[in-house]
C-alpha positions in Angstrom: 22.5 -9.1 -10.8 21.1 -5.7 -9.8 18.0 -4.9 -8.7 15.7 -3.1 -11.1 13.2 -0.5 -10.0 10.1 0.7 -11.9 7.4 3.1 -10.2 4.4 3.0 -12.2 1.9 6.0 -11.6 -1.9 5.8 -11.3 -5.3 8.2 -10.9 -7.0 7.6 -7.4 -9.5 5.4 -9.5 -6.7 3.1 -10.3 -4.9 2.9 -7.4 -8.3 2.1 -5.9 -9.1 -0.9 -7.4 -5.8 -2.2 -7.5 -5.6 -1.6 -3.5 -9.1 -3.6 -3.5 -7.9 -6.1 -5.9 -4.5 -6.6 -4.0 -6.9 -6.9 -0.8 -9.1 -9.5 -2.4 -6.3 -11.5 -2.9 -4.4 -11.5 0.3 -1.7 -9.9 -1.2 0.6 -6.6 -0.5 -0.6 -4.1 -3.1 3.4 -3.9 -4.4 3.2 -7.8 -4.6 0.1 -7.6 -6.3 1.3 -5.4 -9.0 4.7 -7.2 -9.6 2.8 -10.5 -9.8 0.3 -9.2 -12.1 2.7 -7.8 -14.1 5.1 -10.6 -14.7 2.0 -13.2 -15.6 1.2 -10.7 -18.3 4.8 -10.7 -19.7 5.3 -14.2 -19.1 1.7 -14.7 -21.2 2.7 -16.1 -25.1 0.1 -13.1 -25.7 0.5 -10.2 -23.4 -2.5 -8.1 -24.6 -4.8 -11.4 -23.8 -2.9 -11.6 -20.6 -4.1 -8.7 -18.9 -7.5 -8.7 -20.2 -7.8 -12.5 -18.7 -6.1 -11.3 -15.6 -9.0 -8.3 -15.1 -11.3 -10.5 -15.8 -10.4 -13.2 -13.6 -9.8 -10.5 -10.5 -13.3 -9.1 -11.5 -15.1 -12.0 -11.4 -13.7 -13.1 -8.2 -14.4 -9.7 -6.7 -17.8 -10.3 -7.6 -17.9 -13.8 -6.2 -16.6 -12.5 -2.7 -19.4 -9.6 -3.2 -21.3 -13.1 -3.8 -20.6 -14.9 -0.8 -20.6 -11.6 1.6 -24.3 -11.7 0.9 -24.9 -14.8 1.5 -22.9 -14.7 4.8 -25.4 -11.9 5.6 -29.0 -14.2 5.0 -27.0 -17.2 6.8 -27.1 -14.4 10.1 -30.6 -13.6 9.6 -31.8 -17.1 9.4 -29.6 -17.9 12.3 -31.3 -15.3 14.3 -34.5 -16.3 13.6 -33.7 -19.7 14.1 -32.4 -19.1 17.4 -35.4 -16.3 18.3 -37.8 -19.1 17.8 -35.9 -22.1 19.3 -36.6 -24.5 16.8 -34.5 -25.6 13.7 -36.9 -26.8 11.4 -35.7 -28.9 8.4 -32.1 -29.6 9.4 -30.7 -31.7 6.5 -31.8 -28.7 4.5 -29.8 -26.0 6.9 -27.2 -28.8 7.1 -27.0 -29.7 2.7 -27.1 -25.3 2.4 -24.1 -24.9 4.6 -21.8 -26.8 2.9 -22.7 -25.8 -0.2 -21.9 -22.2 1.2 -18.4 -24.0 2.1 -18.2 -25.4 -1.4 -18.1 -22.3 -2.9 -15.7 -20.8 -0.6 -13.1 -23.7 -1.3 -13.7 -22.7 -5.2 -13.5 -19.4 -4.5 -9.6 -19.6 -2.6 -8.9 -22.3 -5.1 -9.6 -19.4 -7.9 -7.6 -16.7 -5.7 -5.0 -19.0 -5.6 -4.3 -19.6 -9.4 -4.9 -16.0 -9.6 -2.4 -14.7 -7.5 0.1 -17.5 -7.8 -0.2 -17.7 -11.7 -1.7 -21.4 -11.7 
């Protein structure tokens, strides 16, 4: 069987999110559009396919948005932690961390249906 070739076109708005989305997903932006494309057609609904797709890849972008801020109060506290030499409340620091690591796992669990159609 030959190898068919389609070259969709997009506006720098498009092709910007889908570079971000792609990104987000640890995938090459040509994979990323091939993938998304063929869960849509292999979707009993197609219509409902992409819009579920779009809003699955928005809400993880917004998760990762999420976590990035998080990841940013975890060095703060860590630095004043550390300026101060005392780690008050340890089970605390200790039952926030892995919470933090909870959500990561969800979050790759979620990129992974995602991307892999799961």
């Amino acid at each position: 069987m030959r190898e068919k070739r389609v070259h969709p076109r997009y506006n720098d708005d498009e092709f910007g999110l889908l570079q971000e989305a792609a990104g987000l997903s640890h995938m090459a932006l040509g994979g990323y559009v091939a993938e998304s494309s063929l869960a849509a057609a292999r979707s009993d609904d197609p219509t409902a396919a992409v819009a579920d797709f779009r809003a699955a890849v928005k809400a993880l972008m917004s998760a990762n948005g999420q976590l990035g801020k998080i990841g940013s109060n975890l060095n703060q506290l860590t630095r004043h932690l550390n300026e101060d030499g005392a780690w008050p409340h340890h089970d605390l620091v200790q039952r926030l961390l892995e919470r933090v690591e909870a959500s990561i796992a969800r979050l790759d669990t979620a990129i992974d249906r995602v991307t892999t159609g799961r």
